[in-house]
N, C-alpha and C positions, 0 to 999 in steps of 0.2 A: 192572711195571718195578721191579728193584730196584737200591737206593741204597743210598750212603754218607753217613754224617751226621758232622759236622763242629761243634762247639762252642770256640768260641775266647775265653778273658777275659771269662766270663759272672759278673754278679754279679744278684742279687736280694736287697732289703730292702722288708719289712713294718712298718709306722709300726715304722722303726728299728732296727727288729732284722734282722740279715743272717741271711738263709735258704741262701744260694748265695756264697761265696767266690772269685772268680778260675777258676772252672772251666773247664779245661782237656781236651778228648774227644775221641777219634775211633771212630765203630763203624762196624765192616769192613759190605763190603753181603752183603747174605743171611745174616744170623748171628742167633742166638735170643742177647741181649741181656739178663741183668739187673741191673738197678737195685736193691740190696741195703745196707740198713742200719737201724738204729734208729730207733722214730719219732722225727720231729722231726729229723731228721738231711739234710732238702731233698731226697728223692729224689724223692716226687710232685711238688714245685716243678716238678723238674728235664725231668721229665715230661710236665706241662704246656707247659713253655718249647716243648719238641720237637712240643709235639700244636700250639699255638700259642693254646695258650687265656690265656698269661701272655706278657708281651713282657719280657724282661729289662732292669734300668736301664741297664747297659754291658753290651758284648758280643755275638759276633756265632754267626748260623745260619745251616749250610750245612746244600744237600740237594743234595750231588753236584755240590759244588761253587759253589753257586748260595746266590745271599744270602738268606736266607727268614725272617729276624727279625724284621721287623714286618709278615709275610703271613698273615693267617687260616687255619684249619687247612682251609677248602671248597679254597682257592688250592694250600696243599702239598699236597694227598688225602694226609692225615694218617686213620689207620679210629682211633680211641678207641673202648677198650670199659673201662667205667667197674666199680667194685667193686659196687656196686649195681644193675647192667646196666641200667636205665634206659630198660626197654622199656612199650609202652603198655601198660596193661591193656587196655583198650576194642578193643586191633588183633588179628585173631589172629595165629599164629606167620609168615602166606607175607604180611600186611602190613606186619608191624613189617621184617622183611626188607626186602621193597620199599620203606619209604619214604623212603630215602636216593636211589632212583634215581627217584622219583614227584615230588617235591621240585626234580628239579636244571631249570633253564631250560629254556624250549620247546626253543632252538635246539639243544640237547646232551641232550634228555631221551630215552631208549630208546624205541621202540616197545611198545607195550601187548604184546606178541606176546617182545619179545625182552626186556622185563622180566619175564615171566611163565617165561621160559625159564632165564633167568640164575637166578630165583632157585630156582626146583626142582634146577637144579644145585648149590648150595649147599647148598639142603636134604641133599641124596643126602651132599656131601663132608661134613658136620655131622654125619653120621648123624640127622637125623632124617628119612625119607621117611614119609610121613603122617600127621605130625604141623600138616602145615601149618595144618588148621582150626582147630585147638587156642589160646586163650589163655594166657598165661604163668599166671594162675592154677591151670592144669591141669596143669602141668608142674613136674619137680624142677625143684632149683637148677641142677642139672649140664647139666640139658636148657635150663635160661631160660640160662644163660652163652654156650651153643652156638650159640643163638638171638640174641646181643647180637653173639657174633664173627663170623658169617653178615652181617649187619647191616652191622658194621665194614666188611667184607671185598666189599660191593654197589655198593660205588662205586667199587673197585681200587684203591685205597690205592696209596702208594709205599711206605709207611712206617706199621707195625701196631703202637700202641700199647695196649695194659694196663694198670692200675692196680688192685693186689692182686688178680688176675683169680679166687684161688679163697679169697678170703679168709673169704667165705662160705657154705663147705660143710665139710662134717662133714668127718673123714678119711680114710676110705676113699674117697668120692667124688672130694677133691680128689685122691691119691696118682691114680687112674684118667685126671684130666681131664689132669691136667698132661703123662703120659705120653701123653696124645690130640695135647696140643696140641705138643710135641713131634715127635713124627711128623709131624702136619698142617703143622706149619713148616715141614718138611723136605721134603715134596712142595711144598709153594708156591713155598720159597725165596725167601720177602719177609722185607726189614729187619725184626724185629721185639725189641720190647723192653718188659719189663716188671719192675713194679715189685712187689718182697716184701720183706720183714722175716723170712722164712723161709729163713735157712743152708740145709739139708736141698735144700727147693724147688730153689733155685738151682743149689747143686749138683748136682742130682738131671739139671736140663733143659737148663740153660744150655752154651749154646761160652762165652759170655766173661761174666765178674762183673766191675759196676765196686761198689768198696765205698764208701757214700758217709759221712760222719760230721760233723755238725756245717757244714755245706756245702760240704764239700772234700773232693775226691776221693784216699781212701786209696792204693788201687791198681785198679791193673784188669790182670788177666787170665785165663786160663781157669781149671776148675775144680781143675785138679790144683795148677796154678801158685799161685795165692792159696791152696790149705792147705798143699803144703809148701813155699815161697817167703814166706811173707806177710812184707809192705814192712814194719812196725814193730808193736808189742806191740797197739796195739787191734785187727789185721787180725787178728792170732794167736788172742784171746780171744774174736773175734766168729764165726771161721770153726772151728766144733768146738768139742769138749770140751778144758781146759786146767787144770793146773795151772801155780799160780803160789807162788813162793818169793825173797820180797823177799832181797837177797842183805847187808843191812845189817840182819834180824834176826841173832836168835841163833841158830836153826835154820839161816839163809843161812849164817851164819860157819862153824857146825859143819860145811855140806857143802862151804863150799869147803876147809876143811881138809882134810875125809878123802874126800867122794865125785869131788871134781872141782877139787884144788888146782892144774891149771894153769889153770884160768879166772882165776886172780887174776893171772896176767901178760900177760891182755889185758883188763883192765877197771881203767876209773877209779874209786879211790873217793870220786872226788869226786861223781859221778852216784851215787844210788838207785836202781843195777839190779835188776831181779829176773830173777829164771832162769825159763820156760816148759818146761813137759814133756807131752806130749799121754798122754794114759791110758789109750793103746796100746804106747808106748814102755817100759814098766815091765810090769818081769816081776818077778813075786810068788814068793818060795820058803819050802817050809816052815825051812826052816834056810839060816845064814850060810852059803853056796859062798864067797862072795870077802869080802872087806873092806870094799869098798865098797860097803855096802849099808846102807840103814834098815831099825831093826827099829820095828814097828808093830802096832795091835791093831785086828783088823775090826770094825768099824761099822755097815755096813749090806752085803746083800749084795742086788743087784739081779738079778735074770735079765732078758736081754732079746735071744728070739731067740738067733742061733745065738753072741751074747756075755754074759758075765758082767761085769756094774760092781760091785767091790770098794770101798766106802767106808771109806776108814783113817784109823787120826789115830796119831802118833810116840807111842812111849811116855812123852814126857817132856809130852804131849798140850797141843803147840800148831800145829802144821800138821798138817791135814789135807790126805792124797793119796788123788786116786781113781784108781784100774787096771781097764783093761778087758782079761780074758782071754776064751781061747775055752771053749767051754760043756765040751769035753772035758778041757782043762786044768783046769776048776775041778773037773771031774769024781775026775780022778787026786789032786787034793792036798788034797781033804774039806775045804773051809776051813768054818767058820760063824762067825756073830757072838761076840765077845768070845774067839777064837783071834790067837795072835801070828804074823804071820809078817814075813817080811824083803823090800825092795823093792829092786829096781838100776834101773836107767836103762840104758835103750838110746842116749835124745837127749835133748841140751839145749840150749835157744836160750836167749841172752842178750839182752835191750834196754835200753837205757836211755831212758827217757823224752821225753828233750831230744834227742836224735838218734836220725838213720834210720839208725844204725848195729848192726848185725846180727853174733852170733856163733853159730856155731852146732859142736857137739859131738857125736860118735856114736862110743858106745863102741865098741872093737874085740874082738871077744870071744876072737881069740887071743891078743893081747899083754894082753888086761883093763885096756883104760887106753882113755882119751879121743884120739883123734886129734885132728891138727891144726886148729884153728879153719878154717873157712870162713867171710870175714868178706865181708859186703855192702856 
C-alpha cells in the first residue's frame, strides 16, 4: 500500500537544544525521498519522528492522512533499515529475513509455508537466490544491506525508511547499490525515504530532495529544481560546486564596476551580498575576447573524467576561482600550472544573507552584457 506523509508544526529539543524547528512536509506517495544535509543539521531526527522511534514535542504525523504521532513504528508498518543494518550474526540470511514476520502475533502471524514463500521471493527480488544459508559474516556489505532491506520490506511496510543506507561501503559498491535501489523503488512503488549527507547520492537517485539545515527545512524539490532554483545562498553552496565572491570586498567592487555593473541597481548596500558562480558557468580563454573578464593564474589543474577542474586565483591574488571545462576544451587551449589566462561568466546569482531574496544574471553572448535580473 503506498502513502503520502504529512508533517505539520514539528518541533524537537534535546536537553535544550532544538534539533527540529517548525517543520513543515509534505512527500507525494510512491516517490524516492531524500533527506539531505550536514551532520547535525536533524535530518536523522527527522527520520526517526517518521519511523516513530522519536514522538516529537509539538507537532503533528500523517500517514495518508491519518494522525500517527504517537503510534509505534509495528502500528504505522514503518520497514527501517538502519546504517549499520543490524542484522543477527547467530541468524542466517532466509532467518534474519523472516523474523519480522516470525515475531508478529499468533492471530496475524503467516503460515510456516507462506513465510517460507514470502521470503525466497525477496531473496530472488534482492538478488540474492542462494544465499540464504549464509551468515552476514559471510557476506559483503553490499550483500548484508540487501539483506537488512529484504527484512524491512517482510512485513509490507507503507512507508520504507533508510538512514545513510550505503554509508558504509566503499565507492564503487555504493555508486552500484544505490542505482539497485533505485530501480528496486521503482518496481515497488512504495513511499520511500532516506537519509544522506551525500549531494551526488541524492542527486544521483532521488524524485524529490528536502535540504535540511540546522532544523529547518531549506527547500524541497526535485533534483534539477534545487541546483538551478536553489531557495537562498546555503541551498546554493551545499548543492554542487560554487564559487563565492563577497560583493563588499575589493575584488566584489572591482566586478561590480567592470564585470557586471548592472547588478548595483538591484542590490542593497546595505546587505553583505555575495555573488555565486557555479564552475561550469565560466569559460576560460587564452586572451581577453571581451572586457569583461578576469585575468588569472592556474593553480592547480584537476582531471576528472570527461572534465577538467582549473584552480585559479586573480592576479592581484586574493580570490580564488575554480572553472570546470570539458577534457577537449582543455585539450585545444594547453593550459598548465603557473599560465595566465582570462575568465567570463556565463551566470551569476545574487543573495544576501538576511533575505530569501534571489537575483539572478546570464550573460547574453550576443549583445555580451548581462540580461535582465530574474528576481525570486
Amino acid at each position: 500500500m503506498d502513502m503520502g506523509v504529512t508533517l505539520r508544526s514539528v518541533w524537537k529539543t534535546y536537553k535544550r537544544a532544538t534539533v527540529l524547528q517548525n517543520v513543515d512536509l509534505d512527500l507525494p506517495t510512491g516517490k524516492l525521498v531524500a533527506l539531505l544535509g550536514p551532520s547535525g543539521s536533524g535530518k536523522t531526527t527527522l527520520l526517526r519522528i517518521l519511523a516513530g522511534l522519536e514522538v516529537p514535542d509539538r507537532g503533528t504525523v500523517l500517514f495518508d492522512g491519518e494522525d500517527v504521532t504517537r503510534r509505534p513504528p509495528r502500528v504505522r508498518r514503518a520497514g527501517v533499515v538502519f546504517q549499520q543494518y543490524a542484522l543477527f550474526g547467530h541468524m542466517t540470511v532466509f532467518d534474519n529475513i523472516a523474523f519480522g514476520l516470525r515475531v508478529l502475533p499468533r492471530k496475524v502471524r503467516p503460515l510456516a509455508w507462506e513465510i517460507d514463500t514470502k521470503v525466497r521471493d525477496l531473496l530472488h527480488k534482492v538478488r540474492l537466490n542462494g544465499f540464504e544459508s549464509r551468515y552476514p559474516s559471510q557476506l559483503s556489505g553490499g550483500q548484508q544491506q540487501r539483506v537488512a532491506l529484504a527484512r524491512a520490506l517482510a512485513v509490507d511496510p507503507r512507508i520504507l525508511l533508510l538512514d545513510e543506507p550505503f554509508a558504509a561501503l566503499d565507492a564503487q559498491v555504493r555508486l552500484e547499490l544505490r542505482r539497485w535501489l533505485r530501480d528496486f523503488q521503482r518496481e515497488l512503488g512504495i513511499t520511500t525515504v532516506f537519509v544522506t549527507h551525500d549531494q551526488e547520492e541524492a542527486m544521483d537517485i532521488a524524485d524529490l530532495i528536502v535540504v535540511v539545515n540546522q532544523g529547518k527545512i531549506e527547500q524541497v524539490g526535485s533534483p534539477s529544481e534545487i541546483y538551478e532554483r536553489p531557495a537562498n545562498a546555503f541551498v546554493f553552496e551545499f548543492i554542487g560546486r560554487s564559487n563565492v565572491l563577497p560583493l563588499d570586498s575589493r575584488e566584489g567592487e572591482w566586478a561590480l564596476d567592470h564585470l557586471f555593473p548592472a547588478i548595483r541597481d538591484w542590490i542593497s548596500s546595505a546587505d553583505p551580498m555575495c555573488a555565486y558562480i557555479r564552475p561550469h558557468d565560466i569559460e576560460v580563454h587564452r586572451r581577453r575576447d571581451r572586457g569583461a573578464a578576469v585575468k588569472a593564474v592556474v593553480e592547480r589543474v584537476h582531471p576528472h573524467g570527461a572534465l577538467v577542474r582549473l584552480v585559479t586565483r586573480t592576479a592581484a591574488g586574493e580570490q580564488r576561482w575554480e572553472a570546470e571545462i570539458s577534457r577537449d576544451r582543455y585539450e585545444a587551449l594547453k593550459v598548465k600550472t603557473g599560465d595566465t589566462v582570462y575568465l567570463e561568466f556565463r551566470s551569476v546569482t545574487v543573495f544576501s544573507p538576511h533575505r530569501e531574496v534571489v537575483h539572478s544574471w546570464t550573460l547574453d553572448p550576443v549583445r555580451e552584457e548581462l540580461q535582465q535580473p530574474q528576481r525570486g
